[in-house]
N, C-alpha and C positions, 0 to 999 in steps of 0.2 A: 504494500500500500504506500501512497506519495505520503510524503511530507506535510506538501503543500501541494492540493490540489491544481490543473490547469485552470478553472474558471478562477478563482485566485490570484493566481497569475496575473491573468487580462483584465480583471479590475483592477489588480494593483498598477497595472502596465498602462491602461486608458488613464489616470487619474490625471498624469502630468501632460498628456496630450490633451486629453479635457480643459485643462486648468488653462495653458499656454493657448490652445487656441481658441479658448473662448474671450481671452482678454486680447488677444491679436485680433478676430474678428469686429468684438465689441469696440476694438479704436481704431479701426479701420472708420466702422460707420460713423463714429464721432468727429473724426476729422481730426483736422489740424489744427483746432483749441485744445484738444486735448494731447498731456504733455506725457508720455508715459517713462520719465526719467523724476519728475517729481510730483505727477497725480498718482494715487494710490488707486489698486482693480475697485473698490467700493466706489470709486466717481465712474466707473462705468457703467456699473448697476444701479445708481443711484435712480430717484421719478426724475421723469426726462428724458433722460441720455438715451440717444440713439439707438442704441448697442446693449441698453439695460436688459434686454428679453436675450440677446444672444449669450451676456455675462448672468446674468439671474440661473440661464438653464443650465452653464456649463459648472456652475456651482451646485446645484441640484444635482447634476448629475457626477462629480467630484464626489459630494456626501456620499452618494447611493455606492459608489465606487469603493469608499473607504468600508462602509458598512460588511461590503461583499467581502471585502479582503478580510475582514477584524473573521468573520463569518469562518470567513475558509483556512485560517492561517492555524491551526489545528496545532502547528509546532511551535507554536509560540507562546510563552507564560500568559496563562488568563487575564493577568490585570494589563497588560498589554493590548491584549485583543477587546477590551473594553475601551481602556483609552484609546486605541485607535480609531472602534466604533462610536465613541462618544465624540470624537473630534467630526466623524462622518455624518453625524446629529447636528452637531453644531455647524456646521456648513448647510446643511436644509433647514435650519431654523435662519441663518445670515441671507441665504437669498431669499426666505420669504421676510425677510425684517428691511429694507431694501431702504440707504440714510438719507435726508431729502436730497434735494435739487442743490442745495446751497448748504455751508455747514454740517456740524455733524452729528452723529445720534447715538445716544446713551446706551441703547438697549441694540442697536444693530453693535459697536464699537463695543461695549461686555461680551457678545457672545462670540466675536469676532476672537476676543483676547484670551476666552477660554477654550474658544477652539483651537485657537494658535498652541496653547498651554499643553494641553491634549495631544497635539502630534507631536509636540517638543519632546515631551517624554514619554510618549508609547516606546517610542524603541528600545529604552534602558528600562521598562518594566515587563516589555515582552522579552528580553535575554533569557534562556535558556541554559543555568550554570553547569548542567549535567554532561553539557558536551555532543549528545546526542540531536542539536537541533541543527538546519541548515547554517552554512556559515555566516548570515546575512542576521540573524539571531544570537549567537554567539555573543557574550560581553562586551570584547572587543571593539566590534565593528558599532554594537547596538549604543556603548557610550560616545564613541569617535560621533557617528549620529546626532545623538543629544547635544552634545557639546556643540557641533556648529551650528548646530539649529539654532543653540541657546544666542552662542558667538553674534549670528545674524540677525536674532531679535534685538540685541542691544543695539546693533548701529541700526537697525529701523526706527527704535527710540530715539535714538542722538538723531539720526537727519530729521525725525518728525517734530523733534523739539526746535531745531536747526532751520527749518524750511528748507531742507536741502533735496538730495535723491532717493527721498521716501519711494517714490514707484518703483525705482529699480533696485533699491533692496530690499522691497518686499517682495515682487517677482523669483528674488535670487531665491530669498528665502524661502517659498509657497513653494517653487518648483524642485526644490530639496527637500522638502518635506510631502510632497507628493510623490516623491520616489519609492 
């Protein structure tokens, strides 16, 4: 018997194609007001935006993504596969909580933060100390993980605090944690 089933696999595998080209489509339609070196993917989903149905679904569909994987990953420590799947909750609750037009919102930006919180350390809660899990779960790799995810949240803080290149290090950041 696998480890880690094929459907597994392909939801963990669609997550960061999901993520990346829903917010390349979504600013696509937006145009050239939007800046995606220092707008963050919530101004693409934001009422209004363009792009907000193309970024809403791919988020939608990210969660369901996560879910599948938290579902199927069978070799991974339980509290792992929960905070996996609770980060994949917290992604279908952020595109239905969608922050206005302008400024920003309390209750999308909480669930946003605990979702982020959620994928940061799935990986060092799903480790596997016994040896017998795929390499990808193993201590190791599963801390080296955390750690940059963590790495990465902080400079999204500092450039958010900063007005600097919040969009492309929260990109950097999403699309490694959708891995």
């Amino acid at each position: 018997m696998r480890l880690v089933p094929k459907w597994a696999l392909l939801s963990s595998g669609c997550a960061p194609v999901l993520l990346i080209g829903g917010w390349t489509i979504a600013a696509l339609l937006e145009g050239p007001a939007y800046n995606p070196a220092t707008q963050t993917i919530s101004v693409l989903a934001a009422y209004g935006a363009a792009g907000s149905w193309v970024m809403t679904g791919a988020l939608l569909a990210v969660g369901v993504c996560h879910l599948l994987t938290a579902w199927g990953l069978r070799a991974a420590v339980f509290a792992g596969r929960v905070a996996l799947g609770c980060g994949g909750v917290s992604a279908l609750v952020v595109a239905l909580l969608p922050p206005p037009s302008s400024g920003g919102s309390l209750h999308h930006g909480s669930v946003a933060a605990v979702g982020f919180t959620l994928l940061a350390v799935w990986p060092v809660l799903a480790a596997d100390r016994n040896g017998t899990a795929p390499w990808g779960l193993r201590p190791a790799p599963s801390i080296v993980a955390t750690v940059l995810i963590g790495v990465g949240a902080a400079w999204f803080l500092i450039e958010m605090h900063h007005h600097g290149a919040a969009g492309l290090t929260e990109r950097l950041v999403t699309s490694i944690q959708s891995l």
